[in-house]
py3Dmol code that shows the C-alpha trace and the ligand (Angstrom):
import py3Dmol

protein = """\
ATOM      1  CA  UNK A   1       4.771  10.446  15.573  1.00  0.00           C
ATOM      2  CA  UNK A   2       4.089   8.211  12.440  1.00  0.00           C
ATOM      3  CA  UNK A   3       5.294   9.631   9.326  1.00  0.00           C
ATOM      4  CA  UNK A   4       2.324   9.868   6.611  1.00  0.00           C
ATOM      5  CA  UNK A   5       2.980   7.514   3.582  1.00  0.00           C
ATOM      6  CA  UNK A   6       1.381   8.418   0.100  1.00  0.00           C
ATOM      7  CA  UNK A   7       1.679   5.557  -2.041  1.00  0.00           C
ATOM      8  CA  UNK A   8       0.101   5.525  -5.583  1.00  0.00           C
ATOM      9  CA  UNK A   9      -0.476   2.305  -7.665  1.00  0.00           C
ATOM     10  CA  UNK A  10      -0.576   2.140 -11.320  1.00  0.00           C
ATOM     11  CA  UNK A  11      -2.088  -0.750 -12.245  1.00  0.00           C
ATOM     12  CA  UNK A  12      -2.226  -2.268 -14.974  1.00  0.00           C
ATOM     13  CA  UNK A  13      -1.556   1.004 -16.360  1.00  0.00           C
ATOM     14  CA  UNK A  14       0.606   3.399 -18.236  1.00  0.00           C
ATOM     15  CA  UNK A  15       3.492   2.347 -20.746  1.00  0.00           C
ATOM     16  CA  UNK A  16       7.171   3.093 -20.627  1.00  0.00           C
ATOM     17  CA  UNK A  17       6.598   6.063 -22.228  1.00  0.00           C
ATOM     18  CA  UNK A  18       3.548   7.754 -20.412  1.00  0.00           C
ATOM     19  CA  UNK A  19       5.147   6.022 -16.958  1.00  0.00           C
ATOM     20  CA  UNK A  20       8.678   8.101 -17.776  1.00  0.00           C
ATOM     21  CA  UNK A  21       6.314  11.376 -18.429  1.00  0.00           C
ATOM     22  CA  UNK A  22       3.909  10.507 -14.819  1.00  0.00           C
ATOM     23  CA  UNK A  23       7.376   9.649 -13.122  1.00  0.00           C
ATOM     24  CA  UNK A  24       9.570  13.198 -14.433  1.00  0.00           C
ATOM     25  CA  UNK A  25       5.969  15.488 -13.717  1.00  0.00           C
ATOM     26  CA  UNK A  26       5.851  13.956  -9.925  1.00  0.00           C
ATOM     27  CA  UNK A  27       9.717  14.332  -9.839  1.00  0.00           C
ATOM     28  CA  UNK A  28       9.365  17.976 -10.343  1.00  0.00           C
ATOM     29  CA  UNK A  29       6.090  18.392  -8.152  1.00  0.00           C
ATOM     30  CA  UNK A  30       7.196  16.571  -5.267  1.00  0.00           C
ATOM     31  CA  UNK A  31      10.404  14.889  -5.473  1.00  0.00           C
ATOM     32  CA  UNK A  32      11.897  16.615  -2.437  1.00  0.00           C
ATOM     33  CA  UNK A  33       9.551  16.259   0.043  1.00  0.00           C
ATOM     34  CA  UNK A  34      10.078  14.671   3.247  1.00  0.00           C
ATOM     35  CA  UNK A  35       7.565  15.328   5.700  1.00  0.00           C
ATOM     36  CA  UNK A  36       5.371  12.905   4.077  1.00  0.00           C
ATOM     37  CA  UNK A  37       6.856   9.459   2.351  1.00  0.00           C
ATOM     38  CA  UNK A  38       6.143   8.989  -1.037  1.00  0.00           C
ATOM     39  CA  UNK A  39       6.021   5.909  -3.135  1.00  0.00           C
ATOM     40  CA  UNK A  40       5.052   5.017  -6.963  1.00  0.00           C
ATOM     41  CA  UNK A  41       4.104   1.978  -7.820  1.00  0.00           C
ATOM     42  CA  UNK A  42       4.261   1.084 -11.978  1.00  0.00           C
ATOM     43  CA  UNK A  43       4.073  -2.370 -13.466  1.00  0.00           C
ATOM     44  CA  UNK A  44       6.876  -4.022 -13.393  1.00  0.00           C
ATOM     45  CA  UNK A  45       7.629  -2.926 -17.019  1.00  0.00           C
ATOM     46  CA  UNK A  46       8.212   0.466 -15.915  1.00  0.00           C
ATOM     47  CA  UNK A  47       9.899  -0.359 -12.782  1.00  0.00           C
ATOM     48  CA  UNK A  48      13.587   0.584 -13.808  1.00  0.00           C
ATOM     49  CA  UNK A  49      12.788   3.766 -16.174  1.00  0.00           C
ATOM     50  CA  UNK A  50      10.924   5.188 -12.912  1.00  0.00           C
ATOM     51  CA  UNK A  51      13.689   3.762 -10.548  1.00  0.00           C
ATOM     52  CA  UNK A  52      15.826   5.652 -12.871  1.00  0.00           C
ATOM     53  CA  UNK A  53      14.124   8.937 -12.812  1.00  0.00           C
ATOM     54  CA  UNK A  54      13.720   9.532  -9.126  1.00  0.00           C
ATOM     55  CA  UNK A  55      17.118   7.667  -7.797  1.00  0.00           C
ATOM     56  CA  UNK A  56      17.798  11.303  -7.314  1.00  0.00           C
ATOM     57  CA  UNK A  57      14.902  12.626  -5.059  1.00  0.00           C
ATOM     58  CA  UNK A  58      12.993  11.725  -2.214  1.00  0.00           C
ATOM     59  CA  UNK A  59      10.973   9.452  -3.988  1.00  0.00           C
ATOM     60  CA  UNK A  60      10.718   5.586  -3.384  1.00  0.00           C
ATOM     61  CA  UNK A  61       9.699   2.811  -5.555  1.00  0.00           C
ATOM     62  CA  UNK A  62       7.212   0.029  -5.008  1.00  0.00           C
ATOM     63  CA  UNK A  63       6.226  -2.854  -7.283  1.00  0.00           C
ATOM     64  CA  UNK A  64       2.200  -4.599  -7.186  1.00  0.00           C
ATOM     65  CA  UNK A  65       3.390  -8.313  -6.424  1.00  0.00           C
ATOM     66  CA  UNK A  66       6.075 -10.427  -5.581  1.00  0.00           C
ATOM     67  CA  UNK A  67       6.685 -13.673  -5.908  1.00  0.00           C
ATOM     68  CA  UNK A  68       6.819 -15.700  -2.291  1.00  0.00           C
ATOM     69  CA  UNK A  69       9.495 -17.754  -3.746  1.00  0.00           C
ATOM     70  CA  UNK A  70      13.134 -16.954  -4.166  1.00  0.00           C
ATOM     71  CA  UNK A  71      14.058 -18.589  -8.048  1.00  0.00           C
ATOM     72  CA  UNK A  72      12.633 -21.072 -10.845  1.00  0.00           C
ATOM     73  CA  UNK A  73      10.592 -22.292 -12.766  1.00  0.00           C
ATOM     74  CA  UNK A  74       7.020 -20.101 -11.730  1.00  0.00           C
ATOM     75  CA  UNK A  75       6.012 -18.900 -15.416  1.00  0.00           C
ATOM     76  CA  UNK A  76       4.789 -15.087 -14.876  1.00  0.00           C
ATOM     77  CA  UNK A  77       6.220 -14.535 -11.114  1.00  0.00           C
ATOM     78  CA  UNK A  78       9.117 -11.340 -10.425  1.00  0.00           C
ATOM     79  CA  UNK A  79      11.091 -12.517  -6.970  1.00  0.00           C
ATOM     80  CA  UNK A  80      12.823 -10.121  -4.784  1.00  0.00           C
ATOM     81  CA  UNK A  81      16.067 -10.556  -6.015  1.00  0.00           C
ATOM     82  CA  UNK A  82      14.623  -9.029  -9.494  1.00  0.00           C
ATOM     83  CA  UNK A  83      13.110  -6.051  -7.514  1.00  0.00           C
ATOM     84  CA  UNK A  84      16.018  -5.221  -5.087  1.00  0.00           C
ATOM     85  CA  UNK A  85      18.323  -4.591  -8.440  1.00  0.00           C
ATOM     86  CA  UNK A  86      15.610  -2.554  -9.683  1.00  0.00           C
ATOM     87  CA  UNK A  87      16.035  -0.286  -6.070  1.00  0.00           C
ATOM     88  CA  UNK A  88      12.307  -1.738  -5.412  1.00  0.00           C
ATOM     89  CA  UNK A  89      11.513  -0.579  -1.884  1.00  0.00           C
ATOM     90  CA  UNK A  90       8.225  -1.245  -1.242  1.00  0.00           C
ATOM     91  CA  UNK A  91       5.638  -4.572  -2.443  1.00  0.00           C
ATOM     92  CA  UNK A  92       2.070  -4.191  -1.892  1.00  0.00           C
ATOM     93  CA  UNK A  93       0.656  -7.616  -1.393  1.00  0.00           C
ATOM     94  CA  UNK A  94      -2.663  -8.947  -1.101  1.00  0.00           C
ATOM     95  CA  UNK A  95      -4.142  -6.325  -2.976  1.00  0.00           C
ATOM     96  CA  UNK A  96      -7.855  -7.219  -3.352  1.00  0.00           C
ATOM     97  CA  UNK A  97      -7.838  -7.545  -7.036  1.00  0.00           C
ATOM     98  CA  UNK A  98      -5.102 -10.027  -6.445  1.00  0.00           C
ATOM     99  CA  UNK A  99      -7.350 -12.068  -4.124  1.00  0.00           C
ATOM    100  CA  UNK A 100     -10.468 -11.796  -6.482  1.00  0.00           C
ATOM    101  CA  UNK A 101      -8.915 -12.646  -9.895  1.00  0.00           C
ATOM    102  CA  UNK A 102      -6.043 -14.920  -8.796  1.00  0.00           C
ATOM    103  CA  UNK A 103      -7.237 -15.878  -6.382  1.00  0.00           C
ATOM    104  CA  UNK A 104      -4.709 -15.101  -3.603  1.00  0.00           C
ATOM    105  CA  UNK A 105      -5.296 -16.479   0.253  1.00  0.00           C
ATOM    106  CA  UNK A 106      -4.541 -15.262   3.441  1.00  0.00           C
ATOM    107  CA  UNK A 107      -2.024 -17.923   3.579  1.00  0.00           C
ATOM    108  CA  UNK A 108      -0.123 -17.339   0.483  1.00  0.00           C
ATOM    109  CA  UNK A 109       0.043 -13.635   0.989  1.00  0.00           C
ATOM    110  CA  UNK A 110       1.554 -14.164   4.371  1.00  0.00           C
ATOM    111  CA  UNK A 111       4.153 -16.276   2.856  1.00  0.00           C
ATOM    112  CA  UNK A 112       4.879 -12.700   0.561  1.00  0.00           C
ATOM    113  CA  UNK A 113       5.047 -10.872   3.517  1.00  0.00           C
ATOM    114  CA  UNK A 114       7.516 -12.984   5.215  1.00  0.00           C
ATOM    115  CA  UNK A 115       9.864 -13.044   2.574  1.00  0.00           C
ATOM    116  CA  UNK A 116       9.494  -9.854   1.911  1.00  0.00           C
ATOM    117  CA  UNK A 117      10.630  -8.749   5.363  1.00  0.00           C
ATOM    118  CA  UNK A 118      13.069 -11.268   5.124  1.00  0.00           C
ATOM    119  CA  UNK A 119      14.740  -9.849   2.102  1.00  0.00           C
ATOM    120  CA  UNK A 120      14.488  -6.114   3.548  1.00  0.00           C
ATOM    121  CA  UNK A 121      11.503  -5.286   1.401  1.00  0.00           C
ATOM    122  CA  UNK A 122       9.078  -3.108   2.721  1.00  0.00           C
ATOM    123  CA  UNK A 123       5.643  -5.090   2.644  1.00  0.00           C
ATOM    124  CA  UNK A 124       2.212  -2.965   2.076  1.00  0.00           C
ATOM    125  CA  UNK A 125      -0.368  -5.226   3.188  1.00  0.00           C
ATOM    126  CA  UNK A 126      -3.813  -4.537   1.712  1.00  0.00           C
ATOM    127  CA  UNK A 127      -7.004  -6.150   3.869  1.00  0.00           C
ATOM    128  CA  UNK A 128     -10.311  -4.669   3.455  1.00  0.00           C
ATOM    129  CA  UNK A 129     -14.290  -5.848   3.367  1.00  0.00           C
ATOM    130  CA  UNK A 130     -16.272  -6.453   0.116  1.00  0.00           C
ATOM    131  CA  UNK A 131     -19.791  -4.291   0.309  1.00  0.00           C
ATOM    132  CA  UNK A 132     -21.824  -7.898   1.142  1.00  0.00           C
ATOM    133  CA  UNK A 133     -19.187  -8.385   4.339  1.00  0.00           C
ATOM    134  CA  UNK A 134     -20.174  -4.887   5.243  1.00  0.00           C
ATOM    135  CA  UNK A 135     -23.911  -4.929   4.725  1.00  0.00           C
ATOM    136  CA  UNK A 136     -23.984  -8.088   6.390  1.00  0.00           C
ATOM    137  CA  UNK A 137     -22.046  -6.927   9.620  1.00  0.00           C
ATOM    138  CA  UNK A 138     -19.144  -8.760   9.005  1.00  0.00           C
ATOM    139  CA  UNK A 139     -16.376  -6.165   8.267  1.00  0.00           C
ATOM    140  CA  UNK A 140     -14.131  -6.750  11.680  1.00  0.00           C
ATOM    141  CA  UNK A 141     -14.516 -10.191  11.194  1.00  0.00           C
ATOM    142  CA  UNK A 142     -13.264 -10.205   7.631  1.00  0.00           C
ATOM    143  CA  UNK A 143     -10.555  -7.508   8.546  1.00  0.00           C
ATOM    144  CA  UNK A 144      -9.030  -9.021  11.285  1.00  0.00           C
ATOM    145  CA  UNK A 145      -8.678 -12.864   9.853  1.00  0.00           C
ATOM    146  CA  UNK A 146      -7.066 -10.829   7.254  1.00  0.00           C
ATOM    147  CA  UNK A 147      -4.512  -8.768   9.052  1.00  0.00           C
ATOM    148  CA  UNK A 148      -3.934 -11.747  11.595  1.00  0.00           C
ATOM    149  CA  UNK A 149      -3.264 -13.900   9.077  1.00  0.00           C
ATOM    150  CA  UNK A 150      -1.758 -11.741   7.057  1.00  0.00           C
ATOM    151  CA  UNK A 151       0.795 -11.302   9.698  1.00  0.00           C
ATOM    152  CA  UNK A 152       1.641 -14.333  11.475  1.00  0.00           C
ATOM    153  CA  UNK A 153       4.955 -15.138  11.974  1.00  0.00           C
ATOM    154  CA  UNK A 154       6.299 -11.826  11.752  1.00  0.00           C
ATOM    155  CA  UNK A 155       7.933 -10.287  15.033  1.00  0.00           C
ATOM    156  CA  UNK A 156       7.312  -6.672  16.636  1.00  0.00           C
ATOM    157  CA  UNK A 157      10.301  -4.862  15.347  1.00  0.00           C
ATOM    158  CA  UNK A 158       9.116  -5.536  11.981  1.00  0.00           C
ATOM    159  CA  UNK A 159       6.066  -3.623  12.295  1.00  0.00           C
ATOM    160  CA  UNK A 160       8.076  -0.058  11.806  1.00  0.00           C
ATOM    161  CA  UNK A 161       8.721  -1.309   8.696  1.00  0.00           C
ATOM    162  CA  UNK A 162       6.058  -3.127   7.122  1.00  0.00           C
ATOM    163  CA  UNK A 163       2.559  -0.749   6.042  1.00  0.00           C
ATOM    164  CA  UNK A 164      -0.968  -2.006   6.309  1.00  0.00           C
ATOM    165  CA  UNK A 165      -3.657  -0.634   3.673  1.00  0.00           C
ATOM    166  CA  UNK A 166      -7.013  -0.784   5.072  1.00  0.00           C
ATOM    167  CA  UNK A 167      -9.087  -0.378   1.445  1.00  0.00           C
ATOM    168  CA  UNK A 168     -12.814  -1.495   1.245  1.00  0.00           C
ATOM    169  CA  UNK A 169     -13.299  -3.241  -1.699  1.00  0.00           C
ATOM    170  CA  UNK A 170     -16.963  -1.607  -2.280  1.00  0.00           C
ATOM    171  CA  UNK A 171     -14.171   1.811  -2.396  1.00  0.00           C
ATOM    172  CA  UNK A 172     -12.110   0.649  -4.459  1.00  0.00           C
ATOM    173  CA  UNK A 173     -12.357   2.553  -8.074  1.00  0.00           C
ATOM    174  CA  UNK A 174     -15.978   3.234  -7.647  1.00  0.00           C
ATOM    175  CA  UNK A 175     -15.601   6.950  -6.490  1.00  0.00           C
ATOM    176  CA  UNK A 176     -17.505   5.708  -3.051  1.00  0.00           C
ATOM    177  CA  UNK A 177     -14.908   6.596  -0.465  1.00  0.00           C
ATOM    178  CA  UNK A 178     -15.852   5.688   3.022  1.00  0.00           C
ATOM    179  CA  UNK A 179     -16.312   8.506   5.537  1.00  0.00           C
ATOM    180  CA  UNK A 180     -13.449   9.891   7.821  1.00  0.00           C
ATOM    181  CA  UNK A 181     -15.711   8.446  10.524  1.00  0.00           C
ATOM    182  CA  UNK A 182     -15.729   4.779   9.280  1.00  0.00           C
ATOM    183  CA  UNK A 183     -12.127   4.815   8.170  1.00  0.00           C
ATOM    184  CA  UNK A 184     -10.972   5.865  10.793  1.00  0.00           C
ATOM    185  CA  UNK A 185     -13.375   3.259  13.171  1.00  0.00           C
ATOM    186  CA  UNK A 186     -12.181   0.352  10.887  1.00  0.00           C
ATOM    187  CA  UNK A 187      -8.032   1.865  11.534  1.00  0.00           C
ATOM    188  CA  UNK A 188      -8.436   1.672  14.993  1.00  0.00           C
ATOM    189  CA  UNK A 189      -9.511  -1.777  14.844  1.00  0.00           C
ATOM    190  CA  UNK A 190      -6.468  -2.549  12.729  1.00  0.00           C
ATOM    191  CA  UNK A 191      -4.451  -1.328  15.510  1.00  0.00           C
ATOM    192  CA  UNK A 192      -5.877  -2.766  18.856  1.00  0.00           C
ATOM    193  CA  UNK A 193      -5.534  -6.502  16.823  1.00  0.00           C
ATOM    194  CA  UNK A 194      -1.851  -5.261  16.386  1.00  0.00           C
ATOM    195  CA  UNK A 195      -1.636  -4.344  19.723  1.00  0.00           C
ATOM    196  CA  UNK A 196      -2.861  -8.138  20.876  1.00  0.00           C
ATOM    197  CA  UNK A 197      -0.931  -9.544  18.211  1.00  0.00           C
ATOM    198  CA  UNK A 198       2.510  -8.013  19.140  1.00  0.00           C
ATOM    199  CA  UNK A 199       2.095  -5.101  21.592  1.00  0.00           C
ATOM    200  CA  UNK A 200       1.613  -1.412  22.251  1.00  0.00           C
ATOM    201  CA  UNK A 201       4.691  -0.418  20.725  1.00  0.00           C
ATOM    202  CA  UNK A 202       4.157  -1.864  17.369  1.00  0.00           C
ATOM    203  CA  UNK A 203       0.675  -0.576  17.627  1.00  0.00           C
ATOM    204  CA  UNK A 204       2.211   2.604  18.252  1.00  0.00           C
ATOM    205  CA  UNK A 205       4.195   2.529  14.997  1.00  0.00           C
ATOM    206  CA  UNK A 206       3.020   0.310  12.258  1.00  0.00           C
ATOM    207  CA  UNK A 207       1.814   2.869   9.613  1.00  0.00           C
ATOM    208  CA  UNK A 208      -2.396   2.302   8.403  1.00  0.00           C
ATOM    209  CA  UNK A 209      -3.055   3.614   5.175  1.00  0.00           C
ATOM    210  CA  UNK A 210      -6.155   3.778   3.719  1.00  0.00           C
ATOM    211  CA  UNK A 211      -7.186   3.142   0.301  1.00  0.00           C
ATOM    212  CA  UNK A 212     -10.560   3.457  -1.933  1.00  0.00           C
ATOM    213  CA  UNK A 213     -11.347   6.508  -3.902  1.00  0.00           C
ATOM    214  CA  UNK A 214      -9.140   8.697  -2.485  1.00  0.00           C
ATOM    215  CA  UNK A 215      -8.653  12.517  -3.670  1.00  0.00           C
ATOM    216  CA  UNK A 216      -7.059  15.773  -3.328  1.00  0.00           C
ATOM    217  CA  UNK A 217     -10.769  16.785  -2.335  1.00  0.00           C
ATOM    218  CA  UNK A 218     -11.507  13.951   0.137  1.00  0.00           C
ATOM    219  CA  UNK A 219      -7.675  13.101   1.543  1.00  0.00           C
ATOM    220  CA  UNK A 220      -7.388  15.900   4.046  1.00  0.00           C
ATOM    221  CA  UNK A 221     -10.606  15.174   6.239  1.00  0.00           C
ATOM    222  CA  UNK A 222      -9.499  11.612   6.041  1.00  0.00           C
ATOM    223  CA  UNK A 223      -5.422  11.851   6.894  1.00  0.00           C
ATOM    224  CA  UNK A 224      -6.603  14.344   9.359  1.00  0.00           C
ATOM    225  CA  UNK A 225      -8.144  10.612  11.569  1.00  0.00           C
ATOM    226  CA  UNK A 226      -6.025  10.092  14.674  1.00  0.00           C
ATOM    227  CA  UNK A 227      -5.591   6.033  13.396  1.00  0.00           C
ATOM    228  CA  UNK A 228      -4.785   6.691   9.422  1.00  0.00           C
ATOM    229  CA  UNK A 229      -1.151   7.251   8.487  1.00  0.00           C
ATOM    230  CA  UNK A 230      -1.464   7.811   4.039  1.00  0.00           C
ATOM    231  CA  UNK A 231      -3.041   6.327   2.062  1.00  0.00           C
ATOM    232  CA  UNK A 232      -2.873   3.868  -1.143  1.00  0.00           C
ATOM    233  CA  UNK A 233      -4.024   5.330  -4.475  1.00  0.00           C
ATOM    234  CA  UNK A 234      -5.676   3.826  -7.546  1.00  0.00           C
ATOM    235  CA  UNK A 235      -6.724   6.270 -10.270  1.00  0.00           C
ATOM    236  CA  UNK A 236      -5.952   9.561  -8.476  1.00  0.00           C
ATOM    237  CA  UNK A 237      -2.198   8.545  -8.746  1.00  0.00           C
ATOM    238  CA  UNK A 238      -2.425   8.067 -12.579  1.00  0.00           C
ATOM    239  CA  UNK A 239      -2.393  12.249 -13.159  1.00  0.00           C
ATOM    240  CA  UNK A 240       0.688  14.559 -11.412  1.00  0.00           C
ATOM    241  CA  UNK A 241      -2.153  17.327 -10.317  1.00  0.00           C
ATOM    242  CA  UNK A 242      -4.392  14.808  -8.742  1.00  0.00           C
ATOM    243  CA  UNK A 243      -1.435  12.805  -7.070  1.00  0.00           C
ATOM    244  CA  UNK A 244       0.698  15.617  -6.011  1.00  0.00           C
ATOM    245  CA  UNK A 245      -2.617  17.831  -4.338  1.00  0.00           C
ATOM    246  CA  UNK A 246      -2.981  13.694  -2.248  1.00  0.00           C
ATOM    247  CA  UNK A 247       0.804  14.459  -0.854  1.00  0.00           C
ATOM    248  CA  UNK A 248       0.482  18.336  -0.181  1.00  0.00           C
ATOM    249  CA  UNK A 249      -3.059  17.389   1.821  1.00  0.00           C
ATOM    250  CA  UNK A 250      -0.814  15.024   3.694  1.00  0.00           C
ATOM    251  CA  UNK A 251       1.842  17.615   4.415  1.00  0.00           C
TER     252      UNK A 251
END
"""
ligand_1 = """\
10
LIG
C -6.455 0.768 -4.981
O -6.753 -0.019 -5.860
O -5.539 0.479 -4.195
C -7.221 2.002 -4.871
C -7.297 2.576 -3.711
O -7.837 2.446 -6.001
P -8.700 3.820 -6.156
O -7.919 4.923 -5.498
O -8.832 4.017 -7.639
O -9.992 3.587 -5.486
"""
view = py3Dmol.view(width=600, height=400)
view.addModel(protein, "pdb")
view.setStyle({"model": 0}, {"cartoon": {"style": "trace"}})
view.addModel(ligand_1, "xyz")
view.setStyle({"model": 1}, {"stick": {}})
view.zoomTo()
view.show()
């Protein structure tokens, strides 16, 4: 059985302040659960006030990028070293805003995700179709040059640890969420190219999240799909009601 994972991303929002308050309110609402795996996600600004605040609960932290080198002289980049002492669990890479506005490959984001599981960092792989892939028939291509790429190089026993985020771009932020039906079509896609890639029994276990639009209303039907394990939240994971009624549907 594959433990659900609820994993909410900030953005490029919220400052120390209103991250401390978001951070204390989840704390409270949900920082002792364990039947479902819970992760926050703040810019990096407010990674060690909300590493802080739920050191003591069942809450883990994530960060929204990571460098693929180790040290030096890359203006702008965080490496791993900087997360780990921040008690940084969890790095979603290849998010698709990443890939659209800085323009981040297939090929550099596998060189995150390497280093990532190299340093014991927990990578959340995002791969997903824009709405002209899908209209044009083209979403298992797109998804599976992703996640193959995406995951070269990295052995079976890493898949127990590692999370892939299936998230549609045309979902993403735009209150369109994409049926249980097509999720969950698109999930067990992600898992048979696992399956080739490395076997049946990391097919068995790597977790598939989905992301795009996702709320308390609209997470049970789709968490309920044999193939999706969480999910990856945008603005839903900005407000302790709307994040916290995500985790309980996951329960
Ligand atoms: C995301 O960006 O990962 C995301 C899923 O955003 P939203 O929930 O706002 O669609």
């Amino acid at each position: 059985m594959r433990k659900k994972i609820i994993a909410g991303n900030w953005k490029m929002n919220k400052t120390i302040e209103e991250a401390v308050e978001l951070a204390n309110g989840l704390k409270r609402e949900v920082g002792g659960c364990t039947e479902v795996d819970v992760v926050l996600c703040p810019p990096f600004t407010a990674l060690k006030s909300v590493s802080d605040i739920v050191s003591e609960s069942q809450i883990a932290v994530g960060s929204q990028n990571m460098s693929s080198e180790d040290e030096g002289a890359y203006t702008g980049e965080i490496c791993h070293t900087m997360l780990k002492e921040l008690f940084v669990r969890y790095v979603i890479l290849g998010h698709s805003e990443r890939r659209e506005y800085y323009k981040e490959t297939d090929e550099w984001v596998n060189k995150k995700v390497i280093k990532a599981l190299e340093k014991n960092l927990r990578p959340i792989l995002c791969v997903g179709e824009t709405l002209e892939d899908r209209e044009s028939g083209n979403t298992e291509k797109v998804v599976e040059v992703q996640v193959r790429e995406g995951l070269k190089g990295v052995s079976a026993d890493a898949y127990t640890e590692l999370v892939i985020a299936y998230e549609p771009v045309w979902a993403i932020g735009t209150g369109k969420v994409a049926s249980a039906e097509q999720a969950q079509e698109v999930h067990a896609f992600i898992r048979g190219i696992v399956k080739d890639m490395v076997g049946a029994e990391a097919a068995d276990a790597v977790r598939i999240q989905y992301g795009g639009s996702m709320k308390p209303g609209n997470a049970a039907e789709l968490l309920s799909q044999p193939d999706i394990d969480g999910g990856l939240i945008g603005g839903a994971a900005l407000d302790v009601a709307s994040f916290a009624g995500i985790i309980n549907a996951a329960k």
